[in-house]
C-alpha positions in Angstrom: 0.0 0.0 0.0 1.2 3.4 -1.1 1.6 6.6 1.5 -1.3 8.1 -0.2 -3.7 4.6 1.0 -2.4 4.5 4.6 -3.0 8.3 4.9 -6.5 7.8 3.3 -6.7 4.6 6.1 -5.8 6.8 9.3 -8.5 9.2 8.0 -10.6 6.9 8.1 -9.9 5.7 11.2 -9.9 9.2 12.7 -13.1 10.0 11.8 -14.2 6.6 13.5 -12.9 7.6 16.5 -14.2 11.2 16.3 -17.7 9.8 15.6 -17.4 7.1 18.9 -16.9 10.2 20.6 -19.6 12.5 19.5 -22.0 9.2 20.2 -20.6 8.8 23.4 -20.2 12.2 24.7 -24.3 12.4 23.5 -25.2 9.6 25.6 -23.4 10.7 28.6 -25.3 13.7 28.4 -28.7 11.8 27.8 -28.0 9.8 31.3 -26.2 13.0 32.6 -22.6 11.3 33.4 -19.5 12.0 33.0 -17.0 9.7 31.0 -13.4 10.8 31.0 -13.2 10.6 27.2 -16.2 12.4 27.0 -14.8 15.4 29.2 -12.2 15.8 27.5 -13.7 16.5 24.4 -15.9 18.6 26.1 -13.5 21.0 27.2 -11.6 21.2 23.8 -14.8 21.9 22.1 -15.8 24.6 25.2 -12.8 26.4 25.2 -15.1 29.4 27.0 -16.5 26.8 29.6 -20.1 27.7 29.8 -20.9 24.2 29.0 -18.8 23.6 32.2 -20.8 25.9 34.2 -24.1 24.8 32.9 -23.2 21.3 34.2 -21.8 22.2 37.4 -25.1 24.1 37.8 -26.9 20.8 37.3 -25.0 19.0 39.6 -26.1 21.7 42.3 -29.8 20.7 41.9 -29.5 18.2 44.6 -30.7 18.0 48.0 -29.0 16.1 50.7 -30.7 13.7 53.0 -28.3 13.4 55.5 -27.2 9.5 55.3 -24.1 9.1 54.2 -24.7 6.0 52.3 -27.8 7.2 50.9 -26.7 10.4 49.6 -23.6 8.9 48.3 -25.9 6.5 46.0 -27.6 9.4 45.0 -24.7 11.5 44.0 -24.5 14.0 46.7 -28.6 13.7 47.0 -31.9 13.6 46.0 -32.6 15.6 42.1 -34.8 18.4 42.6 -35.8 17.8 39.1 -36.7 14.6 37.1 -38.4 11.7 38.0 -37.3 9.0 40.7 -39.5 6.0 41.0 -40.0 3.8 44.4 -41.9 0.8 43.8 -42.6 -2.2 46.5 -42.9 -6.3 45.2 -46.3 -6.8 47.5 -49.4 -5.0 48.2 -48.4 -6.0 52.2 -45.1 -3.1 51.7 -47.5 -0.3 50.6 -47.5 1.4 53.9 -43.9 1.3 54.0 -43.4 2.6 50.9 -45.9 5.1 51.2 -44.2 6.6 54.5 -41.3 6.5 52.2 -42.6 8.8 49.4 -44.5 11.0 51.7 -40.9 11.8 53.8 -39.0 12.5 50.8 -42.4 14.5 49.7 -41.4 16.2 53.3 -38.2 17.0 52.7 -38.9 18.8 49.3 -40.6 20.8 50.8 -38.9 21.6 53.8 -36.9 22.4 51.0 -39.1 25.1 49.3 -39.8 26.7 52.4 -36.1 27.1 53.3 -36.1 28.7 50.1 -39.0 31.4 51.2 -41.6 29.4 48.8 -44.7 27.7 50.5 -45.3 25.5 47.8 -47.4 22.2 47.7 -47.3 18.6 47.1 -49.4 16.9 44.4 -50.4 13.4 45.3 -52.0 12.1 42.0 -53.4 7.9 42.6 -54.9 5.8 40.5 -58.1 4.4 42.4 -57.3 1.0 42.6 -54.1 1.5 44.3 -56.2 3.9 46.6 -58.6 0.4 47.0 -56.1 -1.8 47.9 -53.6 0.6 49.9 -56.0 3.0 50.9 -55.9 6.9 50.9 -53.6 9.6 52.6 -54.9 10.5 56.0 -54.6 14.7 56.8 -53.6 14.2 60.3 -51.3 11.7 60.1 -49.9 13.4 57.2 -49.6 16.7 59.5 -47.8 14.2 62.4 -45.2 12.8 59.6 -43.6 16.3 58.7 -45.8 17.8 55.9 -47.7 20.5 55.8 -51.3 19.4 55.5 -52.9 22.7 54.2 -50.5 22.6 51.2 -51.0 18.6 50.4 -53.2 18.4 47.2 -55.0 14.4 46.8 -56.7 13.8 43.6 -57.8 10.5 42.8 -58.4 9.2 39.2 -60.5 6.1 37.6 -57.5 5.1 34.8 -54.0 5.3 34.6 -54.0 7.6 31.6 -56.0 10.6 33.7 -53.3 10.2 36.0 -50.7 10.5 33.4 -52.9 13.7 31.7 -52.7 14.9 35.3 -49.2 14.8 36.2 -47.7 15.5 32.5 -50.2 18.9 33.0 -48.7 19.6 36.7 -45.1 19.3 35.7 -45.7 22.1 33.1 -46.8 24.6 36.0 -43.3 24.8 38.1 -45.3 25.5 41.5 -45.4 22.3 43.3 -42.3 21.0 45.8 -43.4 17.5 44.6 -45.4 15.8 42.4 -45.9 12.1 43.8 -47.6 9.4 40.7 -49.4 6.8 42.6 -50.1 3.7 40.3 -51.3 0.1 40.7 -48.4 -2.8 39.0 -46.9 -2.3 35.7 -49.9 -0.8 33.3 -49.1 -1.0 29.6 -49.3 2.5 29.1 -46.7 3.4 31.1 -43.6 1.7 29.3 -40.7 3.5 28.2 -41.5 5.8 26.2 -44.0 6.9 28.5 -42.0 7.2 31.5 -39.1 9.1 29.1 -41.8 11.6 28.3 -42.7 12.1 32.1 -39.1 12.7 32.9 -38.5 15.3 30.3 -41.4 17.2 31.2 -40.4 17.1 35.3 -36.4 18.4 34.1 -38.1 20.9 32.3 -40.4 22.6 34.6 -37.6 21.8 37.5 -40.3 19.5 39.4 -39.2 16.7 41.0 -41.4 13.8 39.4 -41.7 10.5 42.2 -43.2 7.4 40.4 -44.7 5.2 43.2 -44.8 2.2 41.4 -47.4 -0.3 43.8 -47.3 -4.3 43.9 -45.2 -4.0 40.3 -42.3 -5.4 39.3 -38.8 -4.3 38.4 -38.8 -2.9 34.4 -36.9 -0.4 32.8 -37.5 3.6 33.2 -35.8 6.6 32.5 -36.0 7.4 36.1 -32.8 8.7 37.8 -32.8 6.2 40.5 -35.3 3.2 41.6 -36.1 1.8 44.9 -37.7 -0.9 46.0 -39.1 -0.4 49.6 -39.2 -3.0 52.7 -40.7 -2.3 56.0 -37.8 -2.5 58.8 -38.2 -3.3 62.5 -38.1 -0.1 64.5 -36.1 0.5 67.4 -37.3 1.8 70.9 -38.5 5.6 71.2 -35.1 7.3 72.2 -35.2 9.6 75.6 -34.0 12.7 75.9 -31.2 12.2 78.3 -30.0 9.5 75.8 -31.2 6.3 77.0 -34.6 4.0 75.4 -38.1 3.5 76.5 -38.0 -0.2 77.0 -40.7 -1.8 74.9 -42.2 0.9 72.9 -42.2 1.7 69.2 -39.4 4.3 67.7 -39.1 6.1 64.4 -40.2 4.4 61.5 -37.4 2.4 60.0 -36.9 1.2 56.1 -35.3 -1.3 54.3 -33.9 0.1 50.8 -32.9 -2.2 47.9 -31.3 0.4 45.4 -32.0 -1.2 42.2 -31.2 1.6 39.9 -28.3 4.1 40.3 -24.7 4.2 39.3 -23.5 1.9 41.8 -22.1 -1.6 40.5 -24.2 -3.6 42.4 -27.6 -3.5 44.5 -27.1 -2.4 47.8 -28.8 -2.6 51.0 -29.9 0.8 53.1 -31.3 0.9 56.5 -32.8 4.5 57.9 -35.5 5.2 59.8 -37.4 8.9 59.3 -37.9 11.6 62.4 -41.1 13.3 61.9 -40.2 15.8 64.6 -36.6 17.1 63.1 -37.9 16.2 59.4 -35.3 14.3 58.1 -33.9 10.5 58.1 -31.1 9.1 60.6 -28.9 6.1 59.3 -29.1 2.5 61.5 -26.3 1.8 63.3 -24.1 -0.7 61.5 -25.2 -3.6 64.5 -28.7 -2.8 64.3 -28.7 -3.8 60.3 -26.9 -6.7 60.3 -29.6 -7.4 62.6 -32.2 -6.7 60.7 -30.5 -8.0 57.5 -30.7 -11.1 59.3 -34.2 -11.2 60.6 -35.2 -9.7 57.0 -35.5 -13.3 55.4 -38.7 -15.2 56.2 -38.7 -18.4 58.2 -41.0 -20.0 55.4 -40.5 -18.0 52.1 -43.2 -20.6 50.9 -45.9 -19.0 52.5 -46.0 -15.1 51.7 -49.4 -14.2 53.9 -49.7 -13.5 57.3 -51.3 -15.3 60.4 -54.9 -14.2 60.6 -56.1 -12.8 63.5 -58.1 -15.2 65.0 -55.1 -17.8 64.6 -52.6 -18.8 67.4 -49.8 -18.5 65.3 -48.4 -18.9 61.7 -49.6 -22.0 59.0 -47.0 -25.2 59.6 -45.0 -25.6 56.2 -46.4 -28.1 54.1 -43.0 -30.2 54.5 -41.3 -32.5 51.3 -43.3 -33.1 48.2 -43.5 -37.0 47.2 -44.3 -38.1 43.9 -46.0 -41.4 43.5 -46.6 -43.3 40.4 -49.5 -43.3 38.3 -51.8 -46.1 39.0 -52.8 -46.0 35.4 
């Protein structure tokens, strides 16, 4: 091959290279990371470095929860715009994941507020959710941390109002939170959907939380995903330091972060104080404690004791099969 071919090959191969680049450095900014070859190229294409700035002020848009562990899986903290999604596997989790939602619904707007805007929260549910898990409750929503006179409930027949609803919300950049209650994994909220629903919350600066109920683990375009276990809770603590023996503390959750940078699912323990507004990691004894306890003594049978029952139903024991007698 001549110097004229191999020149004519290395072009080639630059312009490969260029157009890897351009891909990646597009997708990077679709999922809103940052790859080292990516920055680079950034910078050499940026040489004023407002594109710098404009993602530094992204990267502020976050607010801290206060647990180390959490807040590092998140980045530095929760997005005060897009669309994070909670889900739990059984309709028995609801509550639990429901005092989940409505802390971090707290803590946006504790956030607001801090920020001189009274702003509310936007609770959108589909009504069989609200069947099954039943509604919020004004007083107990005014005990947990959130302002009650600011807490909007609307509840819809189809899953399709409820996306009308909260793609119309999202435009109007008032709320602290808008909260999308929904029953399992409805076809018309796939990917393209939930895309669409992110968009909208990044661009009216919303933050969007998906609360995904009894439905399964499927792709989103959500920042982060969590799925959402009720933990034991600890004793009420005293103020001189010491625990009320045999009473009933903060409420405590069990966190499996199934979506987020991290290279594998983790495990997150908290529990959430309604009086100081904000959540308190579990000491490192307490959840290997309840990591332990976490698994079922008969993972076989997934309901609970009824009430008028002594105690739980006796496994079934082995399974023996017999030949036909035909």
């Amino acid at each position: 091959m001549n110097k004229c071919g191999e020149l004519t090959v290395m072009a080639g191969n630059g312009m490969q290279r260029q157009t890897v680049l351009s891909l990646r450095e597009t997708i990077a900014r679709i999922e809103d990371r940052r790859l080292p070859g990516c920055v680079r190229a950034a910078s050499a294409a940026d040489p004023a470095g407002f594109r710098g700035e404009r993602e530094e002020a992204s990267r502020r848009k976050l607010l801290p929860v206060g647990v180390p562990q959490f807040d590092g899986v998140l980045k530095g903290g929760l997005p005060l715009e897009g669309m994070t999604e909670i889900r739990n596997a059984e309709t028995r989790d609801a509550g639990a994941a429901a005092g989940f939602v409505a802390a971090l619904a707290a803590l946006y707007q504790r956030e607001k507020k801090e920020r001189g805007h009274l702003a509310p929260i936007l609770w959108i549910s589909q009504a069989l959710a609200c069947q099954e898990a039943g509604q919020p409750y004004a007083p107990g929503l005014a005990s947990y941390g959130l302002d009650a006179e600011r807490f909007l409930f609307v509840s819809v027949r189809t899953v399709k109002d409820a996306l009308w609803i909260a793609e119309t919300a999202l435009s109007v950049p008032v709320f602290a939170a808008v909260v999308l209650e929904i029953r399992g994994n409805p076809a018309c909220l796939a990917l393209s959907e939930s895309r669409r629903l992110h968009v909208r919350a990044r661009a009216g600066g919303v933050p969007l939380l998906v609360f995904r109920q009894a439905g399964e683990e499927e792709a989103s375009s959500a920042f982060f995903r969590f799925q959402v276990k009720p933990a034991s809770a600890g004793e009420r603590p005293l103020p001189d330091g010491s625990v009320l023996c045999g009473s009933i503390g903060h409420p405590s959750f069990h966190l499996l972060v199934e979506k987020s940078r991290a290279y594998a699912p983790l495990d997150i323990f908290m529990e959430w104080n309604a009086h100081d507004r904000r959540f308190y990691p579990i000491d490192e004894r307490r959840s290997a404690a309840l990591q332990t306890d976490d698994k079922p003594a008969n993972p076989v049978d997934p309901l609970s004791a009824s009430a008028g029952r002594s105690g739980r139903a006796q496994p079934l024991g082995r399974l023996v099969a017999f030949a036909r007698a035909s």
